[in-house]
TORROZA-698591 format. One record per residue (C-alpha): residue in three letters; y, x, z; residue number from 0; chain. Coordinates in nm, 3 decimals. Layout:
BEGIN
   residu         y         x         z   num   chaine
      ala         Y         X         Z   NUM        A
...
END
This chain:
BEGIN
   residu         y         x         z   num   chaine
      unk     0.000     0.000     0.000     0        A
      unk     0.353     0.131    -0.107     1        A
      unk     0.519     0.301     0.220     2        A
      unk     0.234     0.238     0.404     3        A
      unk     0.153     0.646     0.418     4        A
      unk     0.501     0.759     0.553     5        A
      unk     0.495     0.541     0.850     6        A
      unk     0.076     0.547     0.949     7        A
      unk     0.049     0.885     0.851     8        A
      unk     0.339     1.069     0.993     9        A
      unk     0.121     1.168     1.254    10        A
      unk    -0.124     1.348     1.040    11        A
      unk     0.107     1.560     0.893    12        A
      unk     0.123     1.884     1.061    13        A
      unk     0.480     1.938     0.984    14        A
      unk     0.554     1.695     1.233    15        A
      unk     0.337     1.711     1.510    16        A
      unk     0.494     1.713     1.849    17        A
      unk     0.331     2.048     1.989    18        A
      unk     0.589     2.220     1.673    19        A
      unk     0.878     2.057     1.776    20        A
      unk     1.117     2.289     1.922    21        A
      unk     1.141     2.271     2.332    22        A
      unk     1.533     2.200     2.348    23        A
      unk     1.450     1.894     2.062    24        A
      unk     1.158     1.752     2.277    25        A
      unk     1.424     1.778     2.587    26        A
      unk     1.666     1.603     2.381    27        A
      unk     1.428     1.341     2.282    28        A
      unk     1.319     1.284     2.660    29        A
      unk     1.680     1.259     2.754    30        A
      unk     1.743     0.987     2.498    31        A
      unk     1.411     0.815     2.627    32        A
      unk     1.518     0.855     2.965    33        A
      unk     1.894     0.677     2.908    34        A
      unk     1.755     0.463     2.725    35        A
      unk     1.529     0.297     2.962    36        A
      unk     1.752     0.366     3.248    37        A
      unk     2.000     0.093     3.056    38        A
      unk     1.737    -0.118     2.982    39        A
      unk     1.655    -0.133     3.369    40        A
      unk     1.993    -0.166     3.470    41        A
      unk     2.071    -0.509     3.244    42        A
      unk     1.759    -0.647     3.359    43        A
      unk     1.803    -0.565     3.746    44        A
      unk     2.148    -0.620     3.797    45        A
      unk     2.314    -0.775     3.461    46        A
      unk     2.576    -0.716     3.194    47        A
      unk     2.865    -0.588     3.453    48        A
      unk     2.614    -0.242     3.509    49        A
      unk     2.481    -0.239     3.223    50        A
      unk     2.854    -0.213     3.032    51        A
      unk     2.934     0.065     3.305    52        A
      unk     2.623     0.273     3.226    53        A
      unk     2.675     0.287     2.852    54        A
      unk     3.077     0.317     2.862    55        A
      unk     3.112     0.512     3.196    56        A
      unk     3.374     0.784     3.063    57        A
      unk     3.566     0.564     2.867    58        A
      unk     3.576     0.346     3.190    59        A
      unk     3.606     0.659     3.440    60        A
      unk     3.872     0.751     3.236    61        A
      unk     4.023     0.399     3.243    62        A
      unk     4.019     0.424     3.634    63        A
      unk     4.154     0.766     3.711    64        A
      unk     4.455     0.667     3.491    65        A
      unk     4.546     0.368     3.778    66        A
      unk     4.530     0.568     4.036    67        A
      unk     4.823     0.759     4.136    68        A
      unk     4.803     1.171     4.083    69        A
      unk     5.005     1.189     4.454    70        A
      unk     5.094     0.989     4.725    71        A
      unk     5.375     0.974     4.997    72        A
      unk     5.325     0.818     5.351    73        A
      unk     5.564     0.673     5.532    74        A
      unk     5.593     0.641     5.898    75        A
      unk     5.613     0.254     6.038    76        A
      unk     5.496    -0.009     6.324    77        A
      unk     5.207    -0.153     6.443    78        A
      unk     5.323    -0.467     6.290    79        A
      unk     5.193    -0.310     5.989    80        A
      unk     4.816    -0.366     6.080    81        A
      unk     4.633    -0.656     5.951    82        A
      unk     4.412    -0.642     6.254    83        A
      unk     4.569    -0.392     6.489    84        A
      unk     4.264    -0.502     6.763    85        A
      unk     4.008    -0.314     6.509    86        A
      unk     4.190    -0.060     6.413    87        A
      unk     4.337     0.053     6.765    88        A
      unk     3.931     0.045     6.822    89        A
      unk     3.886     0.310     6.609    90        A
      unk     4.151     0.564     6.694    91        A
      unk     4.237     0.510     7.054    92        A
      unk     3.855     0.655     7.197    93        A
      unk     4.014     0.986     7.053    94        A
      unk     4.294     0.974     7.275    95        A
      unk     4.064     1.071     7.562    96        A
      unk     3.889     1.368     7.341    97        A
      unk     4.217     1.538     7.326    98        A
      unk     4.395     1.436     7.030    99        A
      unk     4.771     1.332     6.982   100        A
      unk     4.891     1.026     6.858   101        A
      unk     5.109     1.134     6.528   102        A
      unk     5.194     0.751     6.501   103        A
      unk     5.131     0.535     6.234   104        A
      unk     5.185     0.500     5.830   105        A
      unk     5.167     0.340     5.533   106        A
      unk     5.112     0.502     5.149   107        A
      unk     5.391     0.429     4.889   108        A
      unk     5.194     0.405     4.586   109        A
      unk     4.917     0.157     4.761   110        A
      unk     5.055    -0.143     4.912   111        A
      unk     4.813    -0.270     5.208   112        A
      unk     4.680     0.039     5.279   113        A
      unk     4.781     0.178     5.647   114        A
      unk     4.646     0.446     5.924   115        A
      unk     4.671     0.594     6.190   116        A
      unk     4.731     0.986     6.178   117        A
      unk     4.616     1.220     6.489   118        A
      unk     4.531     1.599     6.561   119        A
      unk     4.355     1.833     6.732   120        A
      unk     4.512     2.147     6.764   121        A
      unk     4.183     2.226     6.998   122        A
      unk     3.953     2.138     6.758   123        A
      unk     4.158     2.185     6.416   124        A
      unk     4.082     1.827     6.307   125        A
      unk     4.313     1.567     6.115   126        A
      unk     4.186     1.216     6.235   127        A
      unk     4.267     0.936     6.023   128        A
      unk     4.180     0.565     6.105   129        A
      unk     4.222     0.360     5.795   130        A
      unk     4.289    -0.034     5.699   131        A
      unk     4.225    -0.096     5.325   132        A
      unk     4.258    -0.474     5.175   133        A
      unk     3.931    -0.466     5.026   134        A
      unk     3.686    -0.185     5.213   135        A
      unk     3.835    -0.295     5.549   136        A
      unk     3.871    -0.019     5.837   137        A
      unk     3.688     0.327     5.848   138        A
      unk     3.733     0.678     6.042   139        A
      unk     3.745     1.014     5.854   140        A
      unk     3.767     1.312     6.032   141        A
      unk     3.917     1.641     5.830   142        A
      unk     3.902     2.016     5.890   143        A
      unk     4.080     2.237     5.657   144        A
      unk     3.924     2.595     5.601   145        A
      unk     4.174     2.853     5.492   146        A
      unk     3.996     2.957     5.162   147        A
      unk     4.033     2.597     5.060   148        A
      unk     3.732     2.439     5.163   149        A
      unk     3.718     2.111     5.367   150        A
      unk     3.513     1.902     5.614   151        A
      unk     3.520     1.540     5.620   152        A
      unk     3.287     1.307     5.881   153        A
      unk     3.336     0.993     5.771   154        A
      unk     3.240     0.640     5.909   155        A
      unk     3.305     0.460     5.560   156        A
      unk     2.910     0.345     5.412   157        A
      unk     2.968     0.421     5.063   158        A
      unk     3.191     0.630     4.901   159        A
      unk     3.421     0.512     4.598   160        A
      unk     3.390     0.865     4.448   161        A
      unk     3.163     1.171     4.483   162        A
      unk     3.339     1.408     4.671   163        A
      unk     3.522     1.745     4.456   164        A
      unk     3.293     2.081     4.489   165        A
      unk     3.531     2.189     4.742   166        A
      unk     3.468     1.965     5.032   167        A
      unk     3.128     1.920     5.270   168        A
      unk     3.065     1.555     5.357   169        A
      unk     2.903     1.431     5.652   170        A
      unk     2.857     1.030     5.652   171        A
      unk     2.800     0.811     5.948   172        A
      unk     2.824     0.499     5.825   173        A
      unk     2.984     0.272     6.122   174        A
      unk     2.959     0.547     6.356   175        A
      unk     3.159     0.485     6.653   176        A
      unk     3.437     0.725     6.721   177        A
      unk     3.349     0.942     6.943   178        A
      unk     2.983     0.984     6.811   179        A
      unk     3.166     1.080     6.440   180        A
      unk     3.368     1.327     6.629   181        A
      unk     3.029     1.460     6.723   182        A
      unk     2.881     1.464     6.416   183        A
      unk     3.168     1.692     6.314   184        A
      unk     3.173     1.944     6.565   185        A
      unk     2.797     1.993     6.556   186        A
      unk     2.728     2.025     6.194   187        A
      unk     3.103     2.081     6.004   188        A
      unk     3.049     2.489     5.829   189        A
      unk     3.164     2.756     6.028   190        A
      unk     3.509     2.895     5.883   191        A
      unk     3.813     3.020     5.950   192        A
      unk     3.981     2.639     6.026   193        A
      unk     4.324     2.609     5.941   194        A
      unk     4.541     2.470     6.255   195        A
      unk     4.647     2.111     6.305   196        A
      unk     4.962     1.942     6.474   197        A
      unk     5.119     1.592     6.436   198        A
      unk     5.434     1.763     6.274   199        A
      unk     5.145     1.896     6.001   200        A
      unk     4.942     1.593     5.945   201        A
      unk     5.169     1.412     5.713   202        A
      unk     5.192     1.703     5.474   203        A
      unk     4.799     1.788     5.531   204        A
      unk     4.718     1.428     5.442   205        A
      unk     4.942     1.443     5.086   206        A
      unk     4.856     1.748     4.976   207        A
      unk     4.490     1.717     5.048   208        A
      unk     4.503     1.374     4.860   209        A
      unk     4.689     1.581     4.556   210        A
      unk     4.397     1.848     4.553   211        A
      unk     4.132     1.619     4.521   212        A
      unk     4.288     1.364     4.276   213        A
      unk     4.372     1.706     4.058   214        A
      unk     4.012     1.778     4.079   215        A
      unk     3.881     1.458     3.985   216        A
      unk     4.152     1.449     3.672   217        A
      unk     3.953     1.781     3.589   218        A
      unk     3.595     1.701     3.553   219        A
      unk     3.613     1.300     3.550   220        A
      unk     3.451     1.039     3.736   221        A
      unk     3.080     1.099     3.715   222        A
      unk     2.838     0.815     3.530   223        A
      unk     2.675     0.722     3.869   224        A
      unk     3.024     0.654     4.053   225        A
      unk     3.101     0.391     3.758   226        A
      unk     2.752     0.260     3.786   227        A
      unk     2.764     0.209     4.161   228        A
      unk     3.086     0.042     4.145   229        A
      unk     2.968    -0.202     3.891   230        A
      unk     2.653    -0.270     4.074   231        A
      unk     2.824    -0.331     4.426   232        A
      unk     3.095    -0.518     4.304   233        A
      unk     2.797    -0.720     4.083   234        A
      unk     2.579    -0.795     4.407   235        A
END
């Protein structure tokens, strides 16, 4: 039958059996595979919102970087600011008795809704920062800044928006209480020379740290399994 040999037969013909296909080829292939059932998986499992973020995740990474703002400024206001001062004081005030100062409270120009509360630790060279954000509600993070550039961060938050730049160690408690994240960070933060912290630095420490790793996320993108995540939470 006409055409019948090129399709049945392509396996016969030693010219293209797999063992002679080069190894980078076969890796390619197995990539392709891979992707390709991945996104399959993904539509099935969890619908068209996912599925569109698998298969356009720069285009959308892109897209997302380009709304949020390259820098921010904070500025200093009341506790009227809170949308549930009761939960947040809950979060920063246990500090209090672990030595840090109060360095008062602020909100962030460029993101209306968002506020915290800004403390240090000049003991234990630590920027604490209790957070209220419309949508992922109220977290701790906990920063140490290492003077070859390197930084620690325990957070409380469950999932992160973003995988962290190169630069900065993680350590995630998700809903730790306070004093059990500030734990967490003494035990297991990397040894270091740690950069000093006071509440006249925090404001600066907090802005420029944004501006580094915004810069380094403008510089290698937002990764395809950030996107994905995203899509799949906000699908669930």
């Amino acid at each position: 039958m006409p055409g019948l040999s090129a399709g049945a037969g392509a396996g016969l013909d030693p010219g293209l059996n797999s063992r002679t296909i080069p190894a980078d080829n076969r890796e390619v292939m197995n990539l392709t595979w891979v992707i390709g059932l991945l996104a399959v998986w993904v539509l099935l499992r969890f619908g068209l919102r996912p599925f569109l973020a698998l298969v356009f995740a720069k285009s959308i990474g892109a897209q997302a970087l380009a709304r949020v703002p390259a820098t921010v400024q904070l500025t200093r206001t009341g506790d009227g600011a809170w949308s549930n001062a009761d939960a947040a004081r809950r979060m920063w005030e246990p500090l209090l008795t672990a030595g840090f100062a109060d360095a008062g409270t602020y909100t962030v120009n460029e993101m209306p809704g968002v506020v915290m509360r800004l403390l240090a630790s000049s003991t234990d060279s630590i920027l604490a920062i209790a957070y209220e954000h419309p949508r992922a509600g109220h977290w701790l993070e906990l920063v140490t800044r290492y003077a070859d550039g390197r930084r620690c961060s325990a957070t409380s938050l469950v999932t992160a928006p973003m995988t962290a730049p190169e630069f900065v160690t993680t350590l995630r408690v998700g809903n730790a209480p306070p004093l059990r994240l500030l734990e967490t960070m003494r035990r297991q933060r990397p040894e270091g020379t740690m950069l000093p912290v006071t509440t006249a630095d925090v404001t600066r420490m907090f802005e420029e740290g944004y501006a580094e790793s915004m810069k380094w996320h403008r510089e290698h993108g937002v990764g395809r399994r950030d996107v994905v995540k995203v899509a799949m939470r906000r699908a669930a």
